[in-house]
C-alpha positions as CSV (number, residue, x, y, z in Angstrom):
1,X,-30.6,-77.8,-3.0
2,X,-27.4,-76.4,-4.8
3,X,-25.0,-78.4,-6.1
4,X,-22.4,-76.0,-5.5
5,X,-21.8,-72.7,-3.3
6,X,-19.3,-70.1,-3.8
7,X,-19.0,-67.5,-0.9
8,X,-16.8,-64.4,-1.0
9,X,-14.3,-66.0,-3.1
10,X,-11.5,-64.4,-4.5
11,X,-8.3,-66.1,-6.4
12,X,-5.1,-64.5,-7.8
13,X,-3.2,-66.8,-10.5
14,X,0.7,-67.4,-9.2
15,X,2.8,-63.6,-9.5
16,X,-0.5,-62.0,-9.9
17,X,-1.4,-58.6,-8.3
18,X,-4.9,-58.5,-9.7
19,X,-7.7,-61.1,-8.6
20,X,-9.1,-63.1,-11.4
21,X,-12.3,-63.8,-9.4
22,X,-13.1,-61.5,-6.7
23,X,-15.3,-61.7,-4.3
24,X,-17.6,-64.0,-5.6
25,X,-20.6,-65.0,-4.3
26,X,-22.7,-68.0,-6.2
27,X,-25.0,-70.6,-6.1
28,X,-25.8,-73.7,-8.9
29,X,-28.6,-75.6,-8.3
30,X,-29.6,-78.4,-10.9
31,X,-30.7,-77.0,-14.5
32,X,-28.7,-75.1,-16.5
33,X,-26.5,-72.4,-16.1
34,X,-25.0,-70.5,-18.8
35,X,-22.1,-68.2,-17.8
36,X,-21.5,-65.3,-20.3
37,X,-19.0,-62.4,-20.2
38,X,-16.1,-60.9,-22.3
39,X,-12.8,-62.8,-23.1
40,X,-10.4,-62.4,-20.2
41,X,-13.1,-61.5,-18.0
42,X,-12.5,-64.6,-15.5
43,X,-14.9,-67.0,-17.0
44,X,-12.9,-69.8,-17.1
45,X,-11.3,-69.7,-14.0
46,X,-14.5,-69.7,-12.5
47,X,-15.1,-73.0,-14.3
48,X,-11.9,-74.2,-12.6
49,X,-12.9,-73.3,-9.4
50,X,-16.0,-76.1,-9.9
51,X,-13.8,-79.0,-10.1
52,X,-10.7,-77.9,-7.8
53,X,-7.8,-77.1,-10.7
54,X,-8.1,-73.8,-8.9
55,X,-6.4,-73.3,-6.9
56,X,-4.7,-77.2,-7.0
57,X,-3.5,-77.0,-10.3
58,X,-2.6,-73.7,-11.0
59,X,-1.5,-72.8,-7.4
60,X,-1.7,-69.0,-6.6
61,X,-3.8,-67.7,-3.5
62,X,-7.0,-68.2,-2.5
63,X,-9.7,-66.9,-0.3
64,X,-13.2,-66.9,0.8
65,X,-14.9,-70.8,0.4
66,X,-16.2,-73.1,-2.4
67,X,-18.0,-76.4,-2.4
68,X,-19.9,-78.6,-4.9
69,X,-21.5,-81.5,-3.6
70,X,-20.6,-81.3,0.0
71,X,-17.5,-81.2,-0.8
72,X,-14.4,-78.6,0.0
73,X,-12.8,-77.6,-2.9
74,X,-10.0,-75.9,-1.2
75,X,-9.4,-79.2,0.9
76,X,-10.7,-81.9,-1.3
77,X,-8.4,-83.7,-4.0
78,X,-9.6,-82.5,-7.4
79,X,-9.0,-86.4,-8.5
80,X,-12.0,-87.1,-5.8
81,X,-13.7,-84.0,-7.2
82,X,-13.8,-85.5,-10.7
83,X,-16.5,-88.5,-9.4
84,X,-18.8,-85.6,-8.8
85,X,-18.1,-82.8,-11.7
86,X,-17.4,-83.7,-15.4
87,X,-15.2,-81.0,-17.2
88,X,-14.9,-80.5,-21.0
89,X,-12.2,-77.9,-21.8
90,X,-11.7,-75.2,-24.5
91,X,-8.9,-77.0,-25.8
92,X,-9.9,-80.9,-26.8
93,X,-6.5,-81.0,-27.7
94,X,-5.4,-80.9,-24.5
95,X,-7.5,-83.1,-22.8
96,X,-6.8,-86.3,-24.7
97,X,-4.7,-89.2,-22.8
98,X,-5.3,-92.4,-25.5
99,X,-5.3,-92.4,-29.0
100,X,-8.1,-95.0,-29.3
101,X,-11.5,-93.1,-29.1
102,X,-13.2,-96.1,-26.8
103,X,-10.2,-96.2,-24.6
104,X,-10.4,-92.4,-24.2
105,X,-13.9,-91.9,-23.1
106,X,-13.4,-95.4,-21.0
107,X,-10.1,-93.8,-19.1
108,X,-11.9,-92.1,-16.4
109,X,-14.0,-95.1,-15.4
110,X,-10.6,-97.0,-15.4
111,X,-9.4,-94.7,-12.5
112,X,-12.6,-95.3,-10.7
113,X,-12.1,-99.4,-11.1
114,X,-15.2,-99.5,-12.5
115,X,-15.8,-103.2,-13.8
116,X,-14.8,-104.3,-17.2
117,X,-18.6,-106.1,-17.8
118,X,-20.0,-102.1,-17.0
119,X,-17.2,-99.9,-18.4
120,X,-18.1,-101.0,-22.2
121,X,-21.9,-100.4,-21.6
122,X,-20.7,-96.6,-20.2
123,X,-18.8,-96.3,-22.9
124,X,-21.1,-97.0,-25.7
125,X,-23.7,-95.3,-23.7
126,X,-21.9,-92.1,-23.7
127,X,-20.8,-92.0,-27.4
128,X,-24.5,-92.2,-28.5
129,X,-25.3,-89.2,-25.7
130,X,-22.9,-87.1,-27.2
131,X,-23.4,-88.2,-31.0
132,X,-20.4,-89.4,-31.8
133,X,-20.8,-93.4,-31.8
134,X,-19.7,-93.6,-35.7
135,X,-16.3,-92.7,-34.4
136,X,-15.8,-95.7,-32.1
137,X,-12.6,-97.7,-32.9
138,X,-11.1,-94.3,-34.9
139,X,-7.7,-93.2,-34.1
140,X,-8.1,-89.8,-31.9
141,X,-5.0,-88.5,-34.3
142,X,-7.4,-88.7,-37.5
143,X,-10.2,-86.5,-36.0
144,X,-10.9,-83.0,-36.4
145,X,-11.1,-80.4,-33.6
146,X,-14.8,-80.7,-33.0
147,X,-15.1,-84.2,-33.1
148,X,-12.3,-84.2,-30.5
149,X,-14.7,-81.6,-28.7
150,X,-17.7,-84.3,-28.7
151,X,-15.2,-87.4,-27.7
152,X,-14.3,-84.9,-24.6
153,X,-17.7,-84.4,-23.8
154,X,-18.8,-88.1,-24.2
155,X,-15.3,-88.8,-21.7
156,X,-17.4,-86.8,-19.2
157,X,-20.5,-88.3,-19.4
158,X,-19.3,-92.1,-19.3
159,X,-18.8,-90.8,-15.4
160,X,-22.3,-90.1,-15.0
161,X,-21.5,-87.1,-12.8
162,X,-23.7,-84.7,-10.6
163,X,-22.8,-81.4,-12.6
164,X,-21.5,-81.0,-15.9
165,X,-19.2,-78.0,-16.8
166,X,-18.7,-77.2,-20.5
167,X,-16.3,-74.3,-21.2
168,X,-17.0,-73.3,-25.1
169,X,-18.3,-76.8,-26.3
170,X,-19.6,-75.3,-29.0
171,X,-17.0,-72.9,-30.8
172,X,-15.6,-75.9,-33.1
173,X,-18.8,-77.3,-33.8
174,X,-20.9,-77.2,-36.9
175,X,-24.6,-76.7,-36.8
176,X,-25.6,-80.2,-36.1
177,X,-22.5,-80.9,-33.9
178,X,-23.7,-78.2,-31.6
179,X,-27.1,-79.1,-31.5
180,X,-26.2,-82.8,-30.3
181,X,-24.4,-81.4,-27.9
182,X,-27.8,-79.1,-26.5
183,X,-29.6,-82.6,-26.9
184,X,-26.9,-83.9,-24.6
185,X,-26.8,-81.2,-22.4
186,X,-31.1,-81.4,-22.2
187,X,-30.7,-85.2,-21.1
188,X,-28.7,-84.0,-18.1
189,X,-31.0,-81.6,-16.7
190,X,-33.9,-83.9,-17.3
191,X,-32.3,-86.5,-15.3
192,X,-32.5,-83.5,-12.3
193,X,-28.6,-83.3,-12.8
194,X,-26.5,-79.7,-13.3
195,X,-25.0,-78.3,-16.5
196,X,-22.9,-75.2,-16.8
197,X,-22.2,-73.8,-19.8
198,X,-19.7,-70.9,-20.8
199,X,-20.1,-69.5,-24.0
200,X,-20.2,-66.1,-26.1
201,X,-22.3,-67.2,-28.8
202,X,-25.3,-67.6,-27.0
203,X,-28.5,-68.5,-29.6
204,X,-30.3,-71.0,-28.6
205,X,-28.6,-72.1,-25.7
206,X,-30.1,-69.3,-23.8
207,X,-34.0,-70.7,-24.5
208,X,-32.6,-73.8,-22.5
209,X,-31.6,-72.1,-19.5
210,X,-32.0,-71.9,-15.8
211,X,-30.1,-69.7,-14.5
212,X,-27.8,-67.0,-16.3
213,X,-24.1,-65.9,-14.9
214,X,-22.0,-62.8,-15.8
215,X,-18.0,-62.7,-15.3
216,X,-16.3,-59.1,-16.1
217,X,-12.8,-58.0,-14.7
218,X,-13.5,-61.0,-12.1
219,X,-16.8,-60.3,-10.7
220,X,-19.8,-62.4,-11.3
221,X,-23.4,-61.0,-11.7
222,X,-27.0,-63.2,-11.8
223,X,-29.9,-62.6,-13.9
224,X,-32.5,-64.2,-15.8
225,X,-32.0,-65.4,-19.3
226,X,-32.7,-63.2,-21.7
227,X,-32.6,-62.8,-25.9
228,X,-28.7,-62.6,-26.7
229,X,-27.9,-59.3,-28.9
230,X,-26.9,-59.8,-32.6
231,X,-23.4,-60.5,-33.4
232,X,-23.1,-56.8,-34.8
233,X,-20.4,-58.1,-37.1
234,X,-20.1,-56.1,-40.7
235,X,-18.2,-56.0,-43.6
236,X,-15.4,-53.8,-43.5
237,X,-13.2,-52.2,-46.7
238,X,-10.5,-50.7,-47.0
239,X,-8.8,-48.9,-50.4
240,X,-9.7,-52.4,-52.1
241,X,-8.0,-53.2,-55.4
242,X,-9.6,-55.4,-57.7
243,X,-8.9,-59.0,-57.4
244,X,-5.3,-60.3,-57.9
245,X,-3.7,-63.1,-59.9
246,X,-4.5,-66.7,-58.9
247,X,-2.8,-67.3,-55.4
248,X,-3.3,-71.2,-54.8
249,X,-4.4,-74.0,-56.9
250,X,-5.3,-77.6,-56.4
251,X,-5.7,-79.7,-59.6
252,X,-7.4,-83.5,-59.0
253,X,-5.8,-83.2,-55.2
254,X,-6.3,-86.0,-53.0
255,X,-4.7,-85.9,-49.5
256,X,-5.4,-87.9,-46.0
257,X,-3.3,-89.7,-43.4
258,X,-2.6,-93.3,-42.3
259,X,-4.1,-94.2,-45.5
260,X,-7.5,-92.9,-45.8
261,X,-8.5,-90.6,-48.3
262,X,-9.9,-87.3,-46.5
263,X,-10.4,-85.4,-49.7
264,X,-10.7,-86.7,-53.3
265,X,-9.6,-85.4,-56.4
266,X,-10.2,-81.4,-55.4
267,X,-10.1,-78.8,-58.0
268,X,-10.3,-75.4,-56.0
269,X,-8.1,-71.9,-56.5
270,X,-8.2,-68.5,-54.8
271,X,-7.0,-65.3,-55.8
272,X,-4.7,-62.4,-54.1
273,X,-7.1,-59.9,-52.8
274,X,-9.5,-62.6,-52.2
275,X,-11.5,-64.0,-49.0
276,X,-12.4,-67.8,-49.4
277,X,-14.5,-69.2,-46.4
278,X,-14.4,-73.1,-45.9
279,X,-17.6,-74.2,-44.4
280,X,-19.2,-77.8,-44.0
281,X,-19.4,-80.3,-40.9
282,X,-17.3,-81.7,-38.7
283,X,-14.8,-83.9,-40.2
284,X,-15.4,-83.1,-43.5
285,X,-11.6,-82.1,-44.8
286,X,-12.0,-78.3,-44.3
287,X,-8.7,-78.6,-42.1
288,X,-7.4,-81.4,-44.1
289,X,-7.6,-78.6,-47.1
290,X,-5.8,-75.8,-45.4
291,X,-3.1,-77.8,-44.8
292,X,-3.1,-79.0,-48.2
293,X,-2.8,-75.3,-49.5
294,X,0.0,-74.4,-46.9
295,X,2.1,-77.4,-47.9
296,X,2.1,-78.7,-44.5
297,X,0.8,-81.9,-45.9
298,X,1.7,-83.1,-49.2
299,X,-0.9,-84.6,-52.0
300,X,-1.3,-88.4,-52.5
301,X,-2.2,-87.3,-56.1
302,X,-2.9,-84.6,-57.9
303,X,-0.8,-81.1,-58.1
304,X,-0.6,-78.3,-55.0
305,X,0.8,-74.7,-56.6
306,X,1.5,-71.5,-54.2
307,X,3.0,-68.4,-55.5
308,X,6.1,-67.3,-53.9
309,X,5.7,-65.6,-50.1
310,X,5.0,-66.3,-47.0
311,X,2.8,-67.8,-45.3
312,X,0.8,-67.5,-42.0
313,X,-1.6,-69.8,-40.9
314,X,-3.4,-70.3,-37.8
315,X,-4.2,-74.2,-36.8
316,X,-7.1,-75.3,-34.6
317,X,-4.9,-75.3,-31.2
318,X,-3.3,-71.8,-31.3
319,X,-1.1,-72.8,-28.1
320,X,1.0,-74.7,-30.4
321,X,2.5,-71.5,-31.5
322,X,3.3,-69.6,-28.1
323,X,6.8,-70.4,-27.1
324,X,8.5,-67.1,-25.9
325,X,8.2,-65.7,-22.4
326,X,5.9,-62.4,-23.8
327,X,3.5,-61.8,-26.3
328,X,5.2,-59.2,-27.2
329,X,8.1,-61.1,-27.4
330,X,6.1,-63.2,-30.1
331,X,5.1,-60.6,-32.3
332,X,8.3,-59.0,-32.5
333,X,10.1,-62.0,-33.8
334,X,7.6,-62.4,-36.4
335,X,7.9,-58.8,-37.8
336,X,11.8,-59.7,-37.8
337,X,11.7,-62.8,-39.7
338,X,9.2,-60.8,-42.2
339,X,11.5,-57.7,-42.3
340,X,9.1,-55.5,-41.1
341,X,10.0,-52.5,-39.4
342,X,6.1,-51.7,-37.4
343,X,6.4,-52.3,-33.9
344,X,4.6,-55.1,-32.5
345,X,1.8,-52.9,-30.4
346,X,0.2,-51.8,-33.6
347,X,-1.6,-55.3,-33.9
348,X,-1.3,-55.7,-29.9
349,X,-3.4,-52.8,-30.2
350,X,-5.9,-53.4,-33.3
351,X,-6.6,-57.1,-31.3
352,X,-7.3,-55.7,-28.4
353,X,-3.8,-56.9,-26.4
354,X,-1.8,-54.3,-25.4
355,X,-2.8,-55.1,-21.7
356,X,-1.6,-58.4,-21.7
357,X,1.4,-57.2,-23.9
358,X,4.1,-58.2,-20.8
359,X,2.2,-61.7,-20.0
360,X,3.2,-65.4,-20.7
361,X,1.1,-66.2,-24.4
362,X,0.0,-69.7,-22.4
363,X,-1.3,-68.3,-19.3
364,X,-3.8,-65.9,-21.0
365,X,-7.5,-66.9,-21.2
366,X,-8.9,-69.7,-24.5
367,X,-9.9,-66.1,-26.5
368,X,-6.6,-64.1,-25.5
369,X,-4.9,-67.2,-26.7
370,X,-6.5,-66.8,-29.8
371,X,-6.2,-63.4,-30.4
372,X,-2.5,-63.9,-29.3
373,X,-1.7,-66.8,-31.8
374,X,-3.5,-64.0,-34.5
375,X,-1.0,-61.3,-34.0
376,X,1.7,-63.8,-33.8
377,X,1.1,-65.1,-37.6
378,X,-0.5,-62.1,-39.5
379,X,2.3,-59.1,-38.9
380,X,4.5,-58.5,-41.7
381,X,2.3,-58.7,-44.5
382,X,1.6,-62.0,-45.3
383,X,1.2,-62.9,-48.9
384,X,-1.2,-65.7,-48.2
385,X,-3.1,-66.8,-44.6
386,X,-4.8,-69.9,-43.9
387,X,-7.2,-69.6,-40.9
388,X,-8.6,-72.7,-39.0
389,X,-11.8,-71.5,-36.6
390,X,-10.1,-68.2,-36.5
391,X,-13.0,-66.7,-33.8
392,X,-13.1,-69.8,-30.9
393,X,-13.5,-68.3,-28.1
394,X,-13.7,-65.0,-29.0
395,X,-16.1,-62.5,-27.8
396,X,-18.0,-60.0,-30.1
397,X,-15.6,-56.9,-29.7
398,X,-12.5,-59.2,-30.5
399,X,-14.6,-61.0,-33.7
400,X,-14.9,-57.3,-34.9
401,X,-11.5,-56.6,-34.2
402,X,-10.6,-59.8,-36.5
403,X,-13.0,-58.4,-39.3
404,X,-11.2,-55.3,-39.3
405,X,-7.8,-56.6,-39.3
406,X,-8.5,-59.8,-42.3
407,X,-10.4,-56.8,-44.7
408,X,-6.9,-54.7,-44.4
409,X,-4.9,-57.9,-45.3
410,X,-7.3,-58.6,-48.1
411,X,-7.7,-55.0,-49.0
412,X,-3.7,-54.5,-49.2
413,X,-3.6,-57.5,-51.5
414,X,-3.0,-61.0,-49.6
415,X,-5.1,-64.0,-50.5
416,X,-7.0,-65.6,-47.4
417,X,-8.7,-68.6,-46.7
418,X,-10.5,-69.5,-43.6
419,X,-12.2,-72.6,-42.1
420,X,-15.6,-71.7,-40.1
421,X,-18.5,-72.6,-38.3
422,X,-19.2,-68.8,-37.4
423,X,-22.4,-67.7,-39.9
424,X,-21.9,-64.4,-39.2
425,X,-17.8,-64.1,-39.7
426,X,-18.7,-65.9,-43.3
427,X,-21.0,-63.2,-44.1
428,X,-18.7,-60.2,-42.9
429,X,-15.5,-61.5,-45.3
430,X,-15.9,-64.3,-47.5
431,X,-16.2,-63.2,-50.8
432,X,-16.9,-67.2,-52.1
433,X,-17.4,-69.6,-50.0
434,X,-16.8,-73.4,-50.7
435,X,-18.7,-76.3,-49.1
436,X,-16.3,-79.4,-47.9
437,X,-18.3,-82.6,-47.2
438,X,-17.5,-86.4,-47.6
439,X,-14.0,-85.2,-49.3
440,X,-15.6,-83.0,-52.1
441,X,-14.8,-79.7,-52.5
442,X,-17.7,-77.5,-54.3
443,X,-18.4,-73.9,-55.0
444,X,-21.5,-72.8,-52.7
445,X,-23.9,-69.9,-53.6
446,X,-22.8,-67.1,-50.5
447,X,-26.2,-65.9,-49.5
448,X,-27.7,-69.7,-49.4
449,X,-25.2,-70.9,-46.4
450,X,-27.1,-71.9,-43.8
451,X,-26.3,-70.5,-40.3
């Protein structure tokens, strides 16, 4: 029996003329379903539509019907809907209510009055599920964005709901990060439970599932699983000079927050012309590092030296840059402040934006967002750019688009450093690549990084 039923369902966000779903037709039944499909292409409001935030939450229209469980979703409170369908979000940032990791993943069962004697048993029960059990009694400030990914996910599972919908789970995770979260995933289809999944790098996700989903300009298409295609990803140069003067230094650097130590005595530098990748797991300091070298966070010992210029730099939750009422309206205030007399649709256009020039920077899709918060800091020439996971949520056309567009920048003489779980983005730019781990920062040999 499906767990959930769309029929001829179309949905138009609020002072939309185009549908972002149209007429769709679907059916979940327990197993997994993986729901693929390029960025902007409606995949996440289709996820929305599973546990009632579309339409209740973002208003606009609706028609055609939609249930999951037996229930309406059109007529149903999504707050009822949430007994029955655990969500995890692109944005972990944005799903957090506590700052105590147990009280976090035990708020849902709090609104369900579930008893004290049963809620810490949930709790702990979900934290192993989802593999993060070493972070109970941690502070949700001092995590990084993929261990906030896997606190979301465990949140969801201390509900012990009937389906499971994950949108990108995985595009902050590092290797082993990503393959607890399969594990966890596997558990809830062997219990005879539903998981849907929406991702674009597909690997071996798609060995594990059921059923396979396809959302493009708002229409959804089934088929069976099948191999995903390689990333396609290559190295592009430009008119490359040779390597530059030394950019950024740390000498014996420590730095951390609230008194621990996230990196310890760190002797690293990069060069002007110069692509350094940051790889290593989940709460490891790679973030910790960038922030070090933008001066957004100051050493507790040890000596931090920039050359003169500016600097653009991308943090984990891109939304915290998106203010103005357009994209374009974003862009062109950065080629202002830089002095820069290119008009803001050159990088609209080399990232694949120019549609969505006119639209609100928040209301675009997890990738758009991305790609938005991109052409927001990297106009006008930056002399050095940090990038934290600069490809989540990003489809293979717009990951290209970034290659092309970080070779230029490194090509025309800026230095670059970007924090990554993606293999094959490491292999298309880095030109060294440093391992952070346990607060050590090390030079790693390029072609022995493991994918």
């Amino acid at each position: 029996m499906a767990i959930a039923r769309l029929n001829q369902l179309s949905y138009w966000y609020p002072g939309a003329d185009q549908p972002a779903l149209r007429d769709v037709s679907l059916l979940i039944e327990a197993g997994l379903t993986v729901v693929a499909g390029p960025s902007g292409g409606g995949k996440s409001t289709l996820l929305r539509v599973l546990n009632g935030l579309v339409p209740h939450f973002h208003g606009g229209r609706i028609a055609g019907a939609a249930e999951v469980d037996g229930h309406d979703i059109i007529t149903t409170a999504t707050r009822n809907l949430a007994r029955t369908v655990g969500f995890v979000f692109q944005d972990p940032e944005l799903q957090t209510v506590y700052d105590a990791v147990d009280r976090e993943v035990a708020f849902g069962l709090e609104n369900i009055a579930l008893p004290p004697r049963e809620m810490a048993g949930r709790v702990d029960e979900a934290l192993h599920a989802a593999g993060v059990a070493h972070l109970a009694g941690r502070s949700v400030r001092t995590l990084s964005g993929g261990e906030r990914q896997r606190i979301a996910l465990a949140s969801a599972l201390a509900m012990r709901p009937r389906l499971v919908v994950l949108d990108e789970p995985t595009s902050q995770l590092d290797p082993e990060g990503a393959a607890m979260v399969l594990d966890a995933v596997k558990g809830i289809v062997e219990q005879g439970r539903a998981a849907v999944i929406a991702e674009h790098r597909l690997g071996r996700l798609i060995l594990l599932a059921d059923a396979m989903v396809t959302v493009e300009n708002g229409s959804v298409t089934t088929g069976r699983p099948s191999p995903p295609m390689p990333s396609g990803l290559t190295s592009i140069t430009y008119a490359r000079s040779p390597r530059g003067p030394v950019a950024w230094s740390l000498a014996g650097a420590s730095a951390g927050f609230g008194g621990r130590v996230v990196l310890d005595s760190v002797y690293a530098a990069g060069h002007r012309g110069e692509v350094v990748a940051l790889w290593g797991p989940n709460g490891g300091g790679k973030t910790t590092l960038l922030r070090l070298i933008a001066g957004a966070l100051p050493p507790m010992a040890g000596k931090v030296e920039r050359r003169p210029g500016r600097i653009a730099y991308l943090p984990q939750n891109p939304t915290a840059l998106l203010h103005r009422p357009t994209l374009r309206s974003e862009v062109s205030l950065t080629l202002e402040r830089a002095g820069d007399p290119e008009p803001p649709e050159a990088i609209l256009k080399e990232l694949g934006l120019l549609a969505v020039a006119g639209r609100y920077p928040r209301d675009l899709s997890c990738g758009e967002r991305q790609r938005a918060a991109l052409a927001t800091v990297l106009p006008g020439r930056p002399d050095l750019v940090l990038l934290d996971e600069p490809t989540r949520g990003m489809d293979a056309v717009a990951r290209s688009a970034l290659v092309g567009l970080v070779s230029r920048l490194r090509d025309s003489g800026s230095a670059i450093v970007l924090a990554t779980h993606d293999p094959d983005l490491r292999a298309a730019l880095a030109d060294r690549v440093l391992r952070v781990s346990d607060g050590r920062v090390t030079e790693a040999e390029h072609r022995l990084v493991p994918s």
